[in-house]
C-alpha positions as CSV (number, residue, x, y, z in Angstrom):
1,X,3.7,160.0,189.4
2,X,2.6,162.6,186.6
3,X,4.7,165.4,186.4
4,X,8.0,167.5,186.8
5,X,10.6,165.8,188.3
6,X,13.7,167.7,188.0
7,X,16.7,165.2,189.3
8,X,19.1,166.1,191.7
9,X,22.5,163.5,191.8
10,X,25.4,163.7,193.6
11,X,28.3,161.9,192.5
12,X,32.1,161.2,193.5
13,X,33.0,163.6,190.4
14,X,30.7,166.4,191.4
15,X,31.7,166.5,195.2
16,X,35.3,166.4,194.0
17,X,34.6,169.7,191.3
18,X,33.1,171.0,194.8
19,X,35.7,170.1,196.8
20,X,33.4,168.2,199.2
21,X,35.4,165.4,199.9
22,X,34.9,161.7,199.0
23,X,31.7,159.5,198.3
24,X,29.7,158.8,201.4
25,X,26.5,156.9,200.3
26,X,24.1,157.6,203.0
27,X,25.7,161.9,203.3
28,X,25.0,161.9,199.7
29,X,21.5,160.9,199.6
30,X,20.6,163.0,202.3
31,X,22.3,165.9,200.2
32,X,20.6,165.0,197.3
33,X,16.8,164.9,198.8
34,X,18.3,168.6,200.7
35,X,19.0,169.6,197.1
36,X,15.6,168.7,195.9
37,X,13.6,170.3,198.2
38,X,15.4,173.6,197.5
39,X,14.6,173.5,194.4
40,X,11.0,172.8,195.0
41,X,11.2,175.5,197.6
42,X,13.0,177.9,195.0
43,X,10.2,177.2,192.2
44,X,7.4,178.2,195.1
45,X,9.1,181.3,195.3
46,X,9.6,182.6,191.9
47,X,5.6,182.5,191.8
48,X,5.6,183.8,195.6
49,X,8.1,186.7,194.8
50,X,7.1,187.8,191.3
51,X,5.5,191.6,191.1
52,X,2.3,191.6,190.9
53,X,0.4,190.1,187.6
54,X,-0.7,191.9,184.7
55,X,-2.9,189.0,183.4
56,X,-7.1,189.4,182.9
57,X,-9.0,190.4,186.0
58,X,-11.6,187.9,187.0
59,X,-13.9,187.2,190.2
60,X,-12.5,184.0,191.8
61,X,-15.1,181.4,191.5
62,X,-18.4,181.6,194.0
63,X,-17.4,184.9,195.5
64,X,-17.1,188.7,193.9
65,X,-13.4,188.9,195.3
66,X,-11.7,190.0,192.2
67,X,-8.3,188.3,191.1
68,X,-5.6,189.3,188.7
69,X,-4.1,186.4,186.2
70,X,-0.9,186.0,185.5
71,X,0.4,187.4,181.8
72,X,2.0,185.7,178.9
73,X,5.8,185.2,180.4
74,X,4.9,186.2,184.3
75,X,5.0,183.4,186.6
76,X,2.1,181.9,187.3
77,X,0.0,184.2,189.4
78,X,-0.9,181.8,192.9
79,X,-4.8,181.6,193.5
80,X,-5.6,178.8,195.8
81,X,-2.0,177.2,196.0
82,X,-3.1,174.0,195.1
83,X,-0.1,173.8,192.5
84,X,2.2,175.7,194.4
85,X,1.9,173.8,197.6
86,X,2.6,170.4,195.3
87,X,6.2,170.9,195.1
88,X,7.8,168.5,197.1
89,X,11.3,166.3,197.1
90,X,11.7,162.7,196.7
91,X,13.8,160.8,199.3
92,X,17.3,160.3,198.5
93,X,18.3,157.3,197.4
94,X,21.8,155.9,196.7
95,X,22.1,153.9,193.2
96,X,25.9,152.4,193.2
97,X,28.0,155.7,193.3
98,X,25.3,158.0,192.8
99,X,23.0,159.2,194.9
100,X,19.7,161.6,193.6
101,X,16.2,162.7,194.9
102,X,14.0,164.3,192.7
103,X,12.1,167.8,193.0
104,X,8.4,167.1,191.8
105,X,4.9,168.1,191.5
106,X,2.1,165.7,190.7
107,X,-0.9,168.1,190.2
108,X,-1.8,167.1,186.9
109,X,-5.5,167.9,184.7
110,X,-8.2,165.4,184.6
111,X,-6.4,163.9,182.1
112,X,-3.0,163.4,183.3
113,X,-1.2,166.2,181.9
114,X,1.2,167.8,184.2
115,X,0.0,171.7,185.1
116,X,3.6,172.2,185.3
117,X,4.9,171.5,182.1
118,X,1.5,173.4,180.8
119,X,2.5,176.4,182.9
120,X,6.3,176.4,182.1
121,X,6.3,175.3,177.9
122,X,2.4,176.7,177.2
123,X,0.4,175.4,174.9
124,X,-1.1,175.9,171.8
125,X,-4.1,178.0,173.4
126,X,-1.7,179.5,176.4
127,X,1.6,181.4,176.1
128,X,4.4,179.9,178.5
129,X,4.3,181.4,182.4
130,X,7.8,180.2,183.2
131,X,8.8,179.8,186.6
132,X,10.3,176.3,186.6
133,X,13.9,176.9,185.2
134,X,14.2,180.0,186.7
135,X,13.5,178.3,190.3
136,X,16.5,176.0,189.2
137,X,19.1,178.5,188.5
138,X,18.0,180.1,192.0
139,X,18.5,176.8,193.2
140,X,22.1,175.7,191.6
141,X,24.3,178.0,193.3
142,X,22.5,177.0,196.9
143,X,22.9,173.5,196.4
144,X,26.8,173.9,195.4
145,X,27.2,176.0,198.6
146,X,25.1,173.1,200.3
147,X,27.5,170.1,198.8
148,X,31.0,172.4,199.8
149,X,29.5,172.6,203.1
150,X,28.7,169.0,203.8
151,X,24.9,169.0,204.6
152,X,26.6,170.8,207.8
């Protein structure tokens, strides 16, 4: 899978910093895909919540419905969802005493390069629209309140 994927582990030492008790293999993975998918959620709603965009006006393709791009350091601006709705969480999966998911998203260009990475870094022709690490830090102090609570 081309992409993101922005790991989520839970370990003995990080649900001891949490105080969430001890290592439970099968609890821990299913708080680690939990974690994912609020991060994947959290990135969706960075672009969701942002004001509106400042970017070029164009017609969307086929119609005369105009639509306003996102600006150099906005979040991407959300036309057909296509990229947005590709955030998704792995499974959890325990690896000795670890346990992680991952929060992805595949939608890649024709040639394989991740839309994410484009949106988030830019490139040399685009300036960055970040969204990604500010979806994280949304995310961080969920999942800690997530992990103290158990999964409960």
């Amino acid at each position: 899978m081309s992409g993101p994927r922005y790991r989520i582990e839970i370990n003995p030492q990080a649900l001891q910093k949490l105080g969430a008790g001890g290592f439970d293999g099968p609890r821990a993975a299913l708080l680690a895909e939990a974690g994912a998918r609020i991060v994947a959620d959290s990135v969706k709603d960075v672009m969701e919540e942002a004001p509106p965009r400042t970017g070029r006006e164009y017609l969307v393709p086929g119609t005369k419905t105009p639509y306003t791009a996102s600006a150099p350091g906005e979040p991407p601006a959300i036309r057909e969802g296509l990229y947005a709705a590709g955030w998704e969480a792995t499974k959890g999966t325990v690896v000795g005493k670890r346990a992680v998911a991952f929060a992805v998203n595949a939608v890649a260009t024709e040639d394989g390069i991740s839309i994410g990475a484009m949106l988030e870094d830019g490139t040399s022709r685009m300036a960055p629209r970040p969204h990604i690490r500010e979806g994280i830090n949304r995310a961080r102090p969920l999942i800690e309140d997530l992990i103290r609570g158990g999964g409960q």
